[in-house]
DRENPA-3360 file (N, C-alpha, C; in nm, 2 decimals, always signed):
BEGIN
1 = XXXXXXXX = +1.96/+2.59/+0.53/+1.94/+2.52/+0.65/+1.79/+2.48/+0.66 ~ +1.72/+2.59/+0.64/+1.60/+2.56/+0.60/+1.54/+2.44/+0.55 ~ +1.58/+2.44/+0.42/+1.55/+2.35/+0.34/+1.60/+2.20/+0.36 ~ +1.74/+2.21/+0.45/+1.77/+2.05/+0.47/+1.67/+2.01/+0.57 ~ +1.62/+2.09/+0.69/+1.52/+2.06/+0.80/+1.39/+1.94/+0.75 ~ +1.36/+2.06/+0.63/+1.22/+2.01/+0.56/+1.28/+1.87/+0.47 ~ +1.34/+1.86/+0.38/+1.41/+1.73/+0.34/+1.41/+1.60/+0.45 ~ +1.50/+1.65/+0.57/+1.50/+1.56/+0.65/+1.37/+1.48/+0.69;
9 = XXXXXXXX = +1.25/+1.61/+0.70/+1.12/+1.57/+0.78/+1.07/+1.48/+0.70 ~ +1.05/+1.50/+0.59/+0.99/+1.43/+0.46/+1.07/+1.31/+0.44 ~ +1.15/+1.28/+0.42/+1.25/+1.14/+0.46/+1.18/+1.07/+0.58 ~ +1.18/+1.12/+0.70/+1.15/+1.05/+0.78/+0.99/+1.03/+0.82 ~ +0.89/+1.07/+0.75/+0.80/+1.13/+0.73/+0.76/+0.96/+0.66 ~ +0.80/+0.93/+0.54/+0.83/+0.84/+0.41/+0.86/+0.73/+0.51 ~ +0.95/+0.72/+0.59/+1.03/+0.60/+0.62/+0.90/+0.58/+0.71 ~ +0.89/+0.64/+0.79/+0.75/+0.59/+0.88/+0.64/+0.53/+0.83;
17 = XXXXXXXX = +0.62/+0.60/+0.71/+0.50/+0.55/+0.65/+0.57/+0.42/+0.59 ~ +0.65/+0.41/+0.56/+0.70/+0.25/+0.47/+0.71/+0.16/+0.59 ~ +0.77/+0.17/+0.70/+0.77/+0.08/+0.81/+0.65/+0.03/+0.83 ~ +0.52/+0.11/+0.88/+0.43/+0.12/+0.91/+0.34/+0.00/+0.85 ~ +0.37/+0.03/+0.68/+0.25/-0.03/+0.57/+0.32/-0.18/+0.59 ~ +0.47/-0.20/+0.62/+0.52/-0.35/+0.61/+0.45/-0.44/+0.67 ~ +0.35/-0.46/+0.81/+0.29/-0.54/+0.81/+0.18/-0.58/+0.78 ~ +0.12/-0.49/+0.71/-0.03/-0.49/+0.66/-0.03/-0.53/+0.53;
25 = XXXXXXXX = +0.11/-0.53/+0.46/+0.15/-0.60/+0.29/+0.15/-0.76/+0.35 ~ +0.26/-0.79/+0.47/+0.27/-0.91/+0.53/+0.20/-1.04/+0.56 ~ +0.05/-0.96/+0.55/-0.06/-1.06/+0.64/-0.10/-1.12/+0.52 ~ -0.11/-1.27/+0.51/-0.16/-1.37/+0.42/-0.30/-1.31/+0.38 ~ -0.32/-1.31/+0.24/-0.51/-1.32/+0.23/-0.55/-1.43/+0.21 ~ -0.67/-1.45/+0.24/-0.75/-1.57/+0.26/-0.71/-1.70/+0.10 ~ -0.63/-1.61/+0.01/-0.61/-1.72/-0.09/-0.45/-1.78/-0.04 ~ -0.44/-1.72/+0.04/-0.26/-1.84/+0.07/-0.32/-1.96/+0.16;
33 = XXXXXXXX = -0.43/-1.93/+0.25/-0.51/-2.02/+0.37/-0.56/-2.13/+0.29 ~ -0.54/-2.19/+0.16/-0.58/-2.24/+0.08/-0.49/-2.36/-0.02 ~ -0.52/-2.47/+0.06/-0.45/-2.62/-0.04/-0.55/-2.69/-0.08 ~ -0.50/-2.79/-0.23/-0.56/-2.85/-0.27/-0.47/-2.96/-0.26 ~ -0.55/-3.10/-0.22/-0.51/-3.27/-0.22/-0.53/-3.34/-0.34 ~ -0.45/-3.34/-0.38/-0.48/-3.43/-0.53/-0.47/-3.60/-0.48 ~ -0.61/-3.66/-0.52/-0.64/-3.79/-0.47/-0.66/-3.90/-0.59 ~ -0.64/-3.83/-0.71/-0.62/-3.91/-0.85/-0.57/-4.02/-0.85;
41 = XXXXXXXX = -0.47/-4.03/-0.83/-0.34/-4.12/-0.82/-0.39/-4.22/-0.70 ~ -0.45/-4.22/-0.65/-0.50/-4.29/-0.51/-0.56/-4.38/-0.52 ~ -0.51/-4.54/-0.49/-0.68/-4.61/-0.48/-0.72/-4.60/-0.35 ~ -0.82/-4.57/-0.32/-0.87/-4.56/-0.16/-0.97/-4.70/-0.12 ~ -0.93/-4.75/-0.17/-0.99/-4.87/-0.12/-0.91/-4.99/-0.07 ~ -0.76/-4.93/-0.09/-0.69/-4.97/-0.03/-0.61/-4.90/+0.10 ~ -0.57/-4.97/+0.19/-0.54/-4.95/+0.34/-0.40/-4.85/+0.30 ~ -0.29/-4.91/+0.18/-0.21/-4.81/+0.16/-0.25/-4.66/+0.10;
49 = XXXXXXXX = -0.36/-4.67/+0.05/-0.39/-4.55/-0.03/-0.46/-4.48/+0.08 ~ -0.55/-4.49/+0.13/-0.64/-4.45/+0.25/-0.52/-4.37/+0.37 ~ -0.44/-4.42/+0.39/-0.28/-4.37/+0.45/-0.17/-4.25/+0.43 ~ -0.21/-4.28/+0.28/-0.16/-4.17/+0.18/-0.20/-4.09/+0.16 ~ -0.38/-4.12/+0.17/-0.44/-3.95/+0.16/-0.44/-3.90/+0.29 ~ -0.45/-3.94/+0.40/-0.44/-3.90/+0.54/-0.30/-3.79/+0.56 ~ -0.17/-3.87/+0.53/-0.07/-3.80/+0.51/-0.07/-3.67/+0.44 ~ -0.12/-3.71/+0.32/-0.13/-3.54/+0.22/-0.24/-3.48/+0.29;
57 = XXXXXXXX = -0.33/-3.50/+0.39/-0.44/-3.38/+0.45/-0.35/-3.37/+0.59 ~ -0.29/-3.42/+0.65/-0.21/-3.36/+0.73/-0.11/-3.25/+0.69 ~ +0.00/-3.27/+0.62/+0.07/-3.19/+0.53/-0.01/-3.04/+0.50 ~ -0.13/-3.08/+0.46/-0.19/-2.95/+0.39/-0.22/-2.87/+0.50 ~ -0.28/-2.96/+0.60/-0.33/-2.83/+0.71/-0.23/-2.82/+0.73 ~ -0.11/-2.84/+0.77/-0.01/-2.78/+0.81/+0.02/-2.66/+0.73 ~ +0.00/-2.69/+0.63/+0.05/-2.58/+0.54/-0.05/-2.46/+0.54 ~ -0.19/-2.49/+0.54/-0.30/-2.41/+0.55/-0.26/-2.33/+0.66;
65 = XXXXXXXX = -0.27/-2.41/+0.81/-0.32/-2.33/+0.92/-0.17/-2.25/+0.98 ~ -0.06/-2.30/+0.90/+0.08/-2.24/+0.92/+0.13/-2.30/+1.08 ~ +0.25/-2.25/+1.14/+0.29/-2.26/+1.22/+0.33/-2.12/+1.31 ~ +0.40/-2.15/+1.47/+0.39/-2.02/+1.56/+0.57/-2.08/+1.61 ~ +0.63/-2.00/+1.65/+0.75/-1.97/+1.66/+0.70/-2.05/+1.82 ~ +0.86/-2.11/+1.89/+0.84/-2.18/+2.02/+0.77/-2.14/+2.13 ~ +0.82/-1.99/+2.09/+0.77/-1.86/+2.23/+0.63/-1.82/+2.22 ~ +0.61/-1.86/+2.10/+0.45/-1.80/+2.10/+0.34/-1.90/+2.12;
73 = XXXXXXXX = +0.29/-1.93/+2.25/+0.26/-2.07/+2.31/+0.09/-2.02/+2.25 ~ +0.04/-1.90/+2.27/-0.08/-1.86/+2.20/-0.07/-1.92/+2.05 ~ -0.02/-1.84/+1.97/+0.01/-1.87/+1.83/-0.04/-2.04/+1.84 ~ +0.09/-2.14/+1.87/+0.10/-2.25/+1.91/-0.08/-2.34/+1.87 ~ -0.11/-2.29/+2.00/-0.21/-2.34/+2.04/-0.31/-2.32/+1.91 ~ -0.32/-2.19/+1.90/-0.42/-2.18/+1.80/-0.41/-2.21/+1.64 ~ -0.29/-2.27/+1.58/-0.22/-2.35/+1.51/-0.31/-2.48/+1.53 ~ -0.26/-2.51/+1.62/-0.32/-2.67/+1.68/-0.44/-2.69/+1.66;
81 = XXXXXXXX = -0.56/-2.61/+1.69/-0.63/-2.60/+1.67/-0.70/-2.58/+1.52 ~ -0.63/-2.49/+1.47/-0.71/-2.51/+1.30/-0.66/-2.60/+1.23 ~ -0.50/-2.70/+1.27/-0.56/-2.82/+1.23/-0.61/-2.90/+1.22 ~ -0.63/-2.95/+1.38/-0.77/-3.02/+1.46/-0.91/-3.03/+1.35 ~ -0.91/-2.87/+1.34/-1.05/-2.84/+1.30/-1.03/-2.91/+1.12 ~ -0.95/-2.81/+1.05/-0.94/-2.82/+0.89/-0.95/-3.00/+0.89 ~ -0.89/-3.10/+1.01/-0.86/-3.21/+0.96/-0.93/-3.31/+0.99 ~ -1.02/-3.26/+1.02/-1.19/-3.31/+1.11/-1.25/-3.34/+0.98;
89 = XXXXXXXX = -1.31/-3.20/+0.95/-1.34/-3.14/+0.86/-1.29/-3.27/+0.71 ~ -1.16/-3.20/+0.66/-1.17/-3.27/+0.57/-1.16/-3.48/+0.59 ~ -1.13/-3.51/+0.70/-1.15/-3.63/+0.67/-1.32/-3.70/+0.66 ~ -1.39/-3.62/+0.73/-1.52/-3.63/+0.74/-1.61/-3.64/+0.61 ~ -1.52/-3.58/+0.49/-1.57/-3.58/+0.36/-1.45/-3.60/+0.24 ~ -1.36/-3.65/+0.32/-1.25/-3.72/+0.20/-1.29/-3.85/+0.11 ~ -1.40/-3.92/+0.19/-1.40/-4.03/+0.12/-1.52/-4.03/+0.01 ~ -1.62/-3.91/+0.05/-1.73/-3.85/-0.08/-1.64/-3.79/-0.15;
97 = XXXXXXXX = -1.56/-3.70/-0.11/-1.51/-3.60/-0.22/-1.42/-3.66/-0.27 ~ -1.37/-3.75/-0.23/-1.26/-3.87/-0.35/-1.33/-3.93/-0.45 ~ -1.43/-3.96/-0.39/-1.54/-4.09/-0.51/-1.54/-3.96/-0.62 ~ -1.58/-3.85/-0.61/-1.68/-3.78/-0.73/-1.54/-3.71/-0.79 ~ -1.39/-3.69/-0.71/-1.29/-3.60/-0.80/-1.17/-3.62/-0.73 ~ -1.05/-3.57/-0.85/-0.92/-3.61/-0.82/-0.91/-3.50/-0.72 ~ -0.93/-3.43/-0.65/-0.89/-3.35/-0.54/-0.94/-3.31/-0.41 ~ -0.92/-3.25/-0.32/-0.99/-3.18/-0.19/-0.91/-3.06/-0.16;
105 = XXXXXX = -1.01/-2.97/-0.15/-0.94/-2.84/-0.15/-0.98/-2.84/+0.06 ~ -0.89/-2.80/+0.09/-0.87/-2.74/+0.27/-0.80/-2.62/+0.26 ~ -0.93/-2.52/+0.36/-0.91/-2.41/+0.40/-0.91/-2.38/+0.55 ~ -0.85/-2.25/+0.58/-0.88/-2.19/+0.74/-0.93/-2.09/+0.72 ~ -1.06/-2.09/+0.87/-1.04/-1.94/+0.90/-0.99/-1.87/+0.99 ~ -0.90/-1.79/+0.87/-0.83/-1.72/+0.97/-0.79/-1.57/+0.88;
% end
Protein backbone atom coordinates (compact mmCIF):
# COMPACT_ATOMS: atom_id res chain seq x y z
CA UNK A 1 0.00 0.00 0.00
CA UNK A 2 2.77 1.83 0.82
CA UNK A 3 4.45 1.72 -2.09
CA UNK A 4 1.38 2.38 -4.50
CA UNK A 5 0.88 5.81 -2.35
CA UNK A 6 4.49 6.82 -3.34
CA UNK A 7 4.09 5.69 -7.12
CA UNK A 8 0.96 7.49 -7.33
CA UNK A 9 2.67 10.78 -5.77
CA UNK A 10 5.48 10.62 -8.23
CA UNK A 11 3.09 10.20 -11.22
CA UNK A 12 1.40 13.05 -10.28
CA UNK A 13 4.27 14.84 -9.13
CA UNK A 14 5.68 14.22 -13.17
CA UNK A 15 2.29 15.13 -14.70
CA UNK A 16 2.38 18.53 -12.94
CA UNK A 17 5.70 19.18 -13.88
CA UNK A 18 4.89 18.16 -17.68
CA UNK A 19 1.73 20.40 -17.68
CA UNK A 20 3.47 23.15 -16.18
CA UNK A 21 6.64 23.22 -18.72
CA UNK A 22 3.87 23.10 -21.77
CA UNK A 23 3.63 26.69 -21.99
CA UNK A 24 7.03 27.85 -21.66
CA UNK A 25 8.11 25.09 -24.72
CA UNK A 26 4.86 27.03 -26.46
CA UNK A 27 6.09 30.58 -26.53
CA UNK A 28 7.63 31.52 -29.98
CA UNK A 29 11.45 32.71 -29.81
CA UNK A 30 12.40 35.76 -31.30
CA UNK A 31 13.51 33.49 -34.54
CA UNK A 32 9.73 32.50 -35.52
CA UNK A 33 9.01 36.79 -35.03
CA UNK A 34 11.02 36.70 -38.15
CA UNK A 35 10.07 36.94 -42.26
CA UNK A 36 11.93 37.54 -45.15
CA UNK A 37 10.32 39.42 -48.59
CA UNK A 38 11.89 38.31 -51.51
CA UNK A 39 11.84 41.35 -53.99
CA UNK A 40 14.12 39.75 -56.80
CA UNK A 41 11.52 38.98 -59.03
CA UNK A 42 10.01 42.56 -58.72
CA UNK A 43 10.41 45.53 -60.95
CA UNK A 44 9.63 48.32 -58.54
CA UNK A 45 9.55 50.80 -60.80
CA UNK A 46 6.60 49.69 -61.88
CA UNK A 47 3.05 50.57 -60.24
CA UNK A 48 2.31 46.62 -60.59
CA UNK A 49 5.41 45.67 -58.84
CA UNK A 50 5.45 48.48 -56.16
CA UNK A 51 1.71 46.64 -55.23
CA UNK A 52 3.22 43.48 -55.11
CA UNK A 53 5.80 44.21 -52.70
CA UNK A 54 3.25 46.04 -50.53
CA UNK A 55 1.12 42.89 -50.50
CA UNK A 56 4.06 40.50 -49.58
CA UNK A 57 5.00 43.15 -46.43
CA UNK A 58 1.51 42.93 -45.44
CA UNK A 59 1.37 39.11 -45.55
CA UNK A 60 4.64 39.01 -43.58
CA UNK A 61 3.65 41.17 -40.77
CA UNK A 62 0.85 39.26 -40.55
CA UNK A 63 2.76 36.49 -40.25
CA UNK A 64 5.41 38.13 -37.98
CA UNK A 65 3.23 39.90 -35.51
CA UNK A 66 0.65 36.70 -35.54
CA UNK A 67 -2.95 36.98 -34.78
CA UNK A 68 -5.38 36.99 -31.27
CA UNK A 69 -8.49 34.88 -31.14
CA UNK A 70 -12.08 37.16 -31.35
CA UNK A 71 -12.33 37.31 -27.46
CA UNK A 72 -9.04 38.47 -26.94
CA UNK A 73 -9.81 42.29 -27.89
CA UNK A 74 -6.25 43.07 -25.86
CA UNK A 75 -4.35 40.44 -27.94
CA UNK A 76 -6.30 42.02 -31.00
CA UNK A 77 -5.27 45.30 -30.54
CA UNK A 78 -1.79 44.71 -29.81
CA UNK A 79 -1.62 42.53 -33.05
CA UNK A 80 -2.80 45.65 -34.85
CA UNK A 81 -0.37 47.44 -33.61
CA UNK A 82 2.93 45.56 -34.41
CA UNK A 83 1.70 45.55 -37.70
CA UNK A 84 1.14 49.24 -37.87
CA UNK A 85 4.53 49.43 -36.59
CA UNK A 86 6.66 46.38 -38.57
CA UNK A 87 4.75 47.99 -41.79
CA UNK A 88 5.74 51.62 -41.21
CA UNK A 89 8.92 50.51 -40.61
CA UNK A 90 9.47 48.34 -43.49
CA UNK A 91 7.83 50.47 -46.13
CA UNK A 92 9.92 53.40 -45.02
CA UNK A 93 12.98 51.41 -46.24
CA UNK A 94 11.58 48.96 -48.89
CA UNK A 95 12.55 51.04 -51.68
CA UNK A 96 16.55 51.34 -50.40
CA UNK A 97 16.53 47.95 -49.32
CA UNK A 98 15.15 46.75 -52.75
CA UNK A 99 17.70 48.87 -54.88
CA UNK A 100 20.84 47.13 -52.94
CA UNK A 101 18.99 43.23 -52.52
CA UNK A 102 16.58 40.63 -53.45
CA UNK A 103 14.95 40.69 -50.00
CA UNK A 104 13.62 42.50 -46.72
CA UNK A 105 13.79 40.75 -43.72
CA UNK A 106 10.60 42.09 -40.93
CA UNK A 107 10.67 41.52 -37.44
CA UNK A 108 8.63 42.21 -34.01
CA UNK A 109 9.20 42.97 -30.83
CA UNK A 110 7.72 40.84 -29.05
Amino acid sequence: MKQTLKIIAISAMATAAAIKAVPALAEPTPAQNVSIVQTGDLDLTTEGGRQALDHRLVVAAREVCGTASDVDLVGQNQARACRAEVLASARSHSEQLAAHSSSIQLAARR
